[in-house]
TORKELO-961653 format. One line per field, with one value per atom (N, C-alpha, C, O): residue number from 1; residue in one letter; atom name; z, x negated, y. Coordinates in steps of 0.001 Angstrom, whole numbers. Example, Ala and Ser with C-alpha at 12.3 -4.5 7.8 and 13.67 -1.06 7.14 Angstrom:
i	[1  1  1  1  2  2  2  2]
aa	[A  A  A  A  S  S  S  S]
at	[N  CA  C  O  N  CA  C  O]
z	[7800  7800  7800  8465  7080  7140  7870  8039]
x	[-13190  -12300  -13200  -14236  -12850  -13670  -12900  -13409]
y	[-5690  -4500  -3300  -3319  -2250  -1060  30  1138]
END
This chain:
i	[1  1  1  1  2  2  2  2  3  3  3  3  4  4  4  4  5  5  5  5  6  6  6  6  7  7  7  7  8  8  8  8  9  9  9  9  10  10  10  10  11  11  11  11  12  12  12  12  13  13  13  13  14  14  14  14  15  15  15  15  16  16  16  16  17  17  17  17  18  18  18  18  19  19  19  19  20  20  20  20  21  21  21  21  22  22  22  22  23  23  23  23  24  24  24  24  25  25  25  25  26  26  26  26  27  27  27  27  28  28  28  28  29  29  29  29  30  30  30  30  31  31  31  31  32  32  32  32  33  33  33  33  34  34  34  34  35  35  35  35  36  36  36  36  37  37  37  37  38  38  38  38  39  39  39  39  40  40  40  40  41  41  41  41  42  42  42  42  43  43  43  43  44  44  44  44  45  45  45  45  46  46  46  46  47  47  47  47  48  48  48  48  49  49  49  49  50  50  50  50  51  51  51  51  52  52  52  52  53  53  53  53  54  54  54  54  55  55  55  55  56  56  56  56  57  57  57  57  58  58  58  58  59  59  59  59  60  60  60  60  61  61  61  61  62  62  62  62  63  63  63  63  64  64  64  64  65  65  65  65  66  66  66  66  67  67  67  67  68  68  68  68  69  69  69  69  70  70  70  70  71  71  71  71  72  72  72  72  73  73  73  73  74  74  74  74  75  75  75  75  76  76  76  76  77  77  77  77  78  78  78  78  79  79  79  79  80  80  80  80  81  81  81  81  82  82  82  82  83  83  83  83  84  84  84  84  85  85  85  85  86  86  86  86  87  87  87  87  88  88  88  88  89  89  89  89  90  90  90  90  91  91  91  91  92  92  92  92  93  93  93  93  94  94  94  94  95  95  95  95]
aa	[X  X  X  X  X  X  X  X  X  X  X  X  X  X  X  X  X  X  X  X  X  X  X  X  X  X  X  X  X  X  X  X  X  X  X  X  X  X  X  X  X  X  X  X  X  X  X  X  X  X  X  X  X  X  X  X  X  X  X  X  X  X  X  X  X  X  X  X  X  X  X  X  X  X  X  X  X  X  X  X  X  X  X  X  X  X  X  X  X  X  X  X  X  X  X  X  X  X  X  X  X  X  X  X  X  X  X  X  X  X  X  X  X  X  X  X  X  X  X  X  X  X  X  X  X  X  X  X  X  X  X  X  X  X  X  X  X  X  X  X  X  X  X  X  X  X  X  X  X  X  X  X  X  X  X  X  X  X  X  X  X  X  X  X  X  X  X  X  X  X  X  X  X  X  X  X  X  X  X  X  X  X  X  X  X  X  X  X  X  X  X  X  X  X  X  X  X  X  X  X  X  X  X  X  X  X  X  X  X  X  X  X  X  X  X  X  X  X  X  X  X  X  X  X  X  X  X  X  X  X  X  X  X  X  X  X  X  X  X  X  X  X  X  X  X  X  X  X  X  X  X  X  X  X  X  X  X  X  X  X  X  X  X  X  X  X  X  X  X  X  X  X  X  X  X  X  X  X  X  X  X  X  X  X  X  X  X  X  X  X  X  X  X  X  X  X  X  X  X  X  X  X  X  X  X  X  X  X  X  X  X  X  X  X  X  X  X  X  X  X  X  X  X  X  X  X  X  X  X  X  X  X  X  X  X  X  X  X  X  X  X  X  X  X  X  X  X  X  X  X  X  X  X  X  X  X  X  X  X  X  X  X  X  X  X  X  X  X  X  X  X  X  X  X  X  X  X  X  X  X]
at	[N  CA  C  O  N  CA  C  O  N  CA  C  O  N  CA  C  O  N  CA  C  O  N  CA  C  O  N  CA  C  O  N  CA  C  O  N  CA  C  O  N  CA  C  O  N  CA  C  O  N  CA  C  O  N  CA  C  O  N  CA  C  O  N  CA  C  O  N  CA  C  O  N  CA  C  O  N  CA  C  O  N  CA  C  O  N  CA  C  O  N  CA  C  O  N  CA  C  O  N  CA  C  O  N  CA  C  O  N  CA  C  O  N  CA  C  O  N  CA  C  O  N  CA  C  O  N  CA  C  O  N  CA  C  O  N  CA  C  O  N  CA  C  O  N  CA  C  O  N  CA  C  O  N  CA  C  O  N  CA  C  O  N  CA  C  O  N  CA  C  O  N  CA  C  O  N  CA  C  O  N  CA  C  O  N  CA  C  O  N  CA  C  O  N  CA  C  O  N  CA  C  O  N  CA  C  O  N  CA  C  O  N  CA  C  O  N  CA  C  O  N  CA  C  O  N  CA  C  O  N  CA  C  O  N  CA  C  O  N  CA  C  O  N  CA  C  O  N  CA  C  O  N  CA  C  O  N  CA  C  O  N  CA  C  O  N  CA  C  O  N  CA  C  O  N  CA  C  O  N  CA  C  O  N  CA  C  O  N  CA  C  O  N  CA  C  O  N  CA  C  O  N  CA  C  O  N  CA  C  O  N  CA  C  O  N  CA  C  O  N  CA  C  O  N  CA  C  O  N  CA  C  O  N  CA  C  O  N  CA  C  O  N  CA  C  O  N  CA  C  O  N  CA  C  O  N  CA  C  O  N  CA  C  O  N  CA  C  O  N  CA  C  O  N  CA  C  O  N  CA  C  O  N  CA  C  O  N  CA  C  O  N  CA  C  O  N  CA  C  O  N  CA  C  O  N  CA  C  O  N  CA  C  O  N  CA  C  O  N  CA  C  O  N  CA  C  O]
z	[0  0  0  -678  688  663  -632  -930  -1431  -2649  -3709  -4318  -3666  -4384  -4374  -5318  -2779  -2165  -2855  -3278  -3085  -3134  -4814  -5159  -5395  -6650  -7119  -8326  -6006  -6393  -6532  -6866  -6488  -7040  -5775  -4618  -5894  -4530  -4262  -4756  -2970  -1855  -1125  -118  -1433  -955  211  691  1098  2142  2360  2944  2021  1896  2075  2731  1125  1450  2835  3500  3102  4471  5580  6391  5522  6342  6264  7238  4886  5003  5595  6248  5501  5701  7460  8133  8036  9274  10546  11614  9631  10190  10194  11296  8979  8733  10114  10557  10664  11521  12733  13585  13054  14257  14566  15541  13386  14193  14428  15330  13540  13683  15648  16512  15624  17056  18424  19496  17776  18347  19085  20273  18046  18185  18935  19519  19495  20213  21805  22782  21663  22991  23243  24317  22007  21844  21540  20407  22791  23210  23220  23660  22465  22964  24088  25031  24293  25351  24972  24406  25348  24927  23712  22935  23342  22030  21732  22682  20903  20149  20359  19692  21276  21355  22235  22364  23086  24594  25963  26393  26411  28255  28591  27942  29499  30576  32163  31931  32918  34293  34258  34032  34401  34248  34910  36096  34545  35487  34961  34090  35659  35428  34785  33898  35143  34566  33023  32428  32754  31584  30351  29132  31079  30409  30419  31378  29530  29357  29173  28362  30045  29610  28438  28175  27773  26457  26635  26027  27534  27806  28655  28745  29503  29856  31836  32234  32491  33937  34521  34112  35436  36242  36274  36387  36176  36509  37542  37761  38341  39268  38938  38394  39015  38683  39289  40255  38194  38297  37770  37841  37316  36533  35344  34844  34383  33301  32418  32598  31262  30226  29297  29331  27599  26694  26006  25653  25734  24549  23268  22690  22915  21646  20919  19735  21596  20771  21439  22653  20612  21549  21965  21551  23031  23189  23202  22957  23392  23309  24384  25239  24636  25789  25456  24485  25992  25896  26604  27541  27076  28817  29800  29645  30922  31754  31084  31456  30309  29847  29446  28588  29511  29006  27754  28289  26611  25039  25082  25091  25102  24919  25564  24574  26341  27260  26093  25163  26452  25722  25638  26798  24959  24812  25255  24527  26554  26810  26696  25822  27411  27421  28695  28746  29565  30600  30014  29251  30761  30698  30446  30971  29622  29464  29028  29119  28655  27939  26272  25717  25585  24786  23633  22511  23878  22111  22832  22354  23860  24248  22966  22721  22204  21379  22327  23522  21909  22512  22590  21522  23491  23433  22797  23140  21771  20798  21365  22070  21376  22382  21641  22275]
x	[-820  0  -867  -432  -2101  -3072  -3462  -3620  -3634  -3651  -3199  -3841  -2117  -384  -330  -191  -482  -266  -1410  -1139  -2813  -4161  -4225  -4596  -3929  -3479  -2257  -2046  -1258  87  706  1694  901  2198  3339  2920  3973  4952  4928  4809  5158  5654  6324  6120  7761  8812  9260  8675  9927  10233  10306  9396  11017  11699  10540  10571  9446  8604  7696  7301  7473  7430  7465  6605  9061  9823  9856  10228  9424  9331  8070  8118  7043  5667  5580  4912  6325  6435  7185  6857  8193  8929  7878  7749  6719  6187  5119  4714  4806  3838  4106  3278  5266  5855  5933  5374  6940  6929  5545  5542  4168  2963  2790  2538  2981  2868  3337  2787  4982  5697  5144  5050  4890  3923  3001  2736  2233  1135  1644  918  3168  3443  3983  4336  3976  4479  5843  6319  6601  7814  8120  7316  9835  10156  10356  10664  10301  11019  11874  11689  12804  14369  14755  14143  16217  16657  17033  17149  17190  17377  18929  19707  19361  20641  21238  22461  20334  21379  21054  20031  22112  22042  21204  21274  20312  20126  19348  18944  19342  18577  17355  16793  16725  15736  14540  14556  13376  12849  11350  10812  10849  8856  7852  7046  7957  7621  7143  6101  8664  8726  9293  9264  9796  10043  9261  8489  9141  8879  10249  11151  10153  10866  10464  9317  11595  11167  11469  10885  12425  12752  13811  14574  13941  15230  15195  14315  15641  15539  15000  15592  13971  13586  14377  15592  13783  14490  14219  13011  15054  14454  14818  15922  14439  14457  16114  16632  16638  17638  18774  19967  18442  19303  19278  18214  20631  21026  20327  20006  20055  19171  19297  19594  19275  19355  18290  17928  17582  16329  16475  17546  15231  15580  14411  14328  13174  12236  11738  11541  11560  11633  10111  9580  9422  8689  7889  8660  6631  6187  5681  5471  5403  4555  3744  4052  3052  1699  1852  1474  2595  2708  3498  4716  2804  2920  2468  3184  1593  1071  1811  2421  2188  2767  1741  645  1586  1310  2072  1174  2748  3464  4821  5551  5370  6624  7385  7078  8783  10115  10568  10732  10805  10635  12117  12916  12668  13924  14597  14132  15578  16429  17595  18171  17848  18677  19615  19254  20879  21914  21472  20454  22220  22003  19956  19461  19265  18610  18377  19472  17432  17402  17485  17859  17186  17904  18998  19146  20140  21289  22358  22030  23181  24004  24784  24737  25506  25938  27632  28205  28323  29492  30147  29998  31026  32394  33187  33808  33557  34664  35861  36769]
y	[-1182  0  1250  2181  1448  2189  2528  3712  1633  1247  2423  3279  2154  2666  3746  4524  4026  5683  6375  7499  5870  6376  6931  8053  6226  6355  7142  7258  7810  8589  8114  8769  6866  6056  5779  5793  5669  5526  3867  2746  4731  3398  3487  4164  2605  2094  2139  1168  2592  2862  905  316  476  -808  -2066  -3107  -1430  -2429  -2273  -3231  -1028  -919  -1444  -1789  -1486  -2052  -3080  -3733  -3807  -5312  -5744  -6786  -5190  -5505  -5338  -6123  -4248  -3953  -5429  -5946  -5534  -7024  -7923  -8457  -8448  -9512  -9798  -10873  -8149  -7970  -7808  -8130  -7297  -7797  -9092  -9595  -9961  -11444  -12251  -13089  -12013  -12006  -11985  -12825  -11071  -10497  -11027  -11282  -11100  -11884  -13402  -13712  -14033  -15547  -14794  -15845  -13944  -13924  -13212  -13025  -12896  -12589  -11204  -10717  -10651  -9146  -8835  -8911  -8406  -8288  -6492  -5670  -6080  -4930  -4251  -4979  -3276  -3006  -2053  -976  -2576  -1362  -1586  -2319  -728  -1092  217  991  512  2143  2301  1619  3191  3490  2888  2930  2133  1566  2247  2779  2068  3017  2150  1106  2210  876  2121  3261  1783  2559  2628  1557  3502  4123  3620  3947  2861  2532  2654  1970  3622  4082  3030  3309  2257  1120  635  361  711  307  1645  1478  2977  4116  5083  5082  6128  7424  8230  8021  9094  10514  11419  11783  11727  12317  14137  15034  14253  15998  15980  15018  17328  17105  17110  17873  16713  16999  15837  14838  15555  14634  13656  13821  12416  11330  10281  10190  9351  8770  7423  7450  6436  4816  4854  5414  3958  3736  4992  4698  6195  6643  6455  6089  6677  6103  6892  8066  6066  6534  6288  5094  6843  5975  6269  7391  4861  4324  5354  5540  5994  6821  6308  6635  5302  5311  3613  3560  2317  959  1451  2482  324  317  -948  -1877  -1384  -2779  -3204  -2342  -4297  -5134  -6396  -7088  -6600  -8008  -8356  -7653  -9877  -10459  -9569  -9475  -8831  -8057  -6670  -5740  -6355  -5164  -4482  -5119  -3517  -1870  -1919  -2082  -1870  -1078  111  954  505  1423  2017  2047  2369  2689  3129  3875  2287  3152  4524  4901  5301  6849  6902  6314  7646  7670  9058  9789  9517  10696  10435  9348  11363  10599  12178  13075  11969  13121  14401  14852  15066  16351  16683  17806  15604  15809  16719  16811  17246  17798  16735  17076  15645  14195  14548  15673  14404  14302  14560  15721  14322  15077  15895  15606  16902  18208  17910  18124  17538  17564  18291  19464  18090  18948  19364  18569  20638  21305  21921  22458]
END
């Protein structure tokens, strides 16, 4: 793809995304697990989240996943990128 791009030629969102799947489940087989899912509440917990904007949060308030995150075993790679209430991802209630 380096390739493609290097030369001007386009590259595919699609294949991307295909090449991205191939390397996850790669990963997968070696133990590399998400953390979080894009668009679900779950409670907030330091651990395994990042705060993305928005007002302090304390383990166990509600949050929703805006960005997954990964893990190795026990290892943190990367913390889930979150948003709790009235955050700035928050969408803005319609009045």
């Amino acid at each position: 793809m380096q390739t493609l791009a290097g030369e001007g030629r386009t590259v595919r969102t699609e294949d991307v995304l295909k090449l991205f799947g191939k390397v996850e489940q790669v990963l997968a087989g070696a133990g590399l697990t998400p953390v979080g899912t894009v668009g679900t509440e779950e409670p907030f917990d330091t651990r395994w989240h990042q705060r993305m904007s928005g007002a302090a949060l304390r383990d166990g308030d509600p949050v929703t996943v805006r960005f997954v995150g990964y893990r190795l075993g026990e290892a943190i790679l990367l913390k889930a990128m979150v948003s709790g209430k009235g955050g700035a991802a928050e969408p803005a209630d319609e009045q």
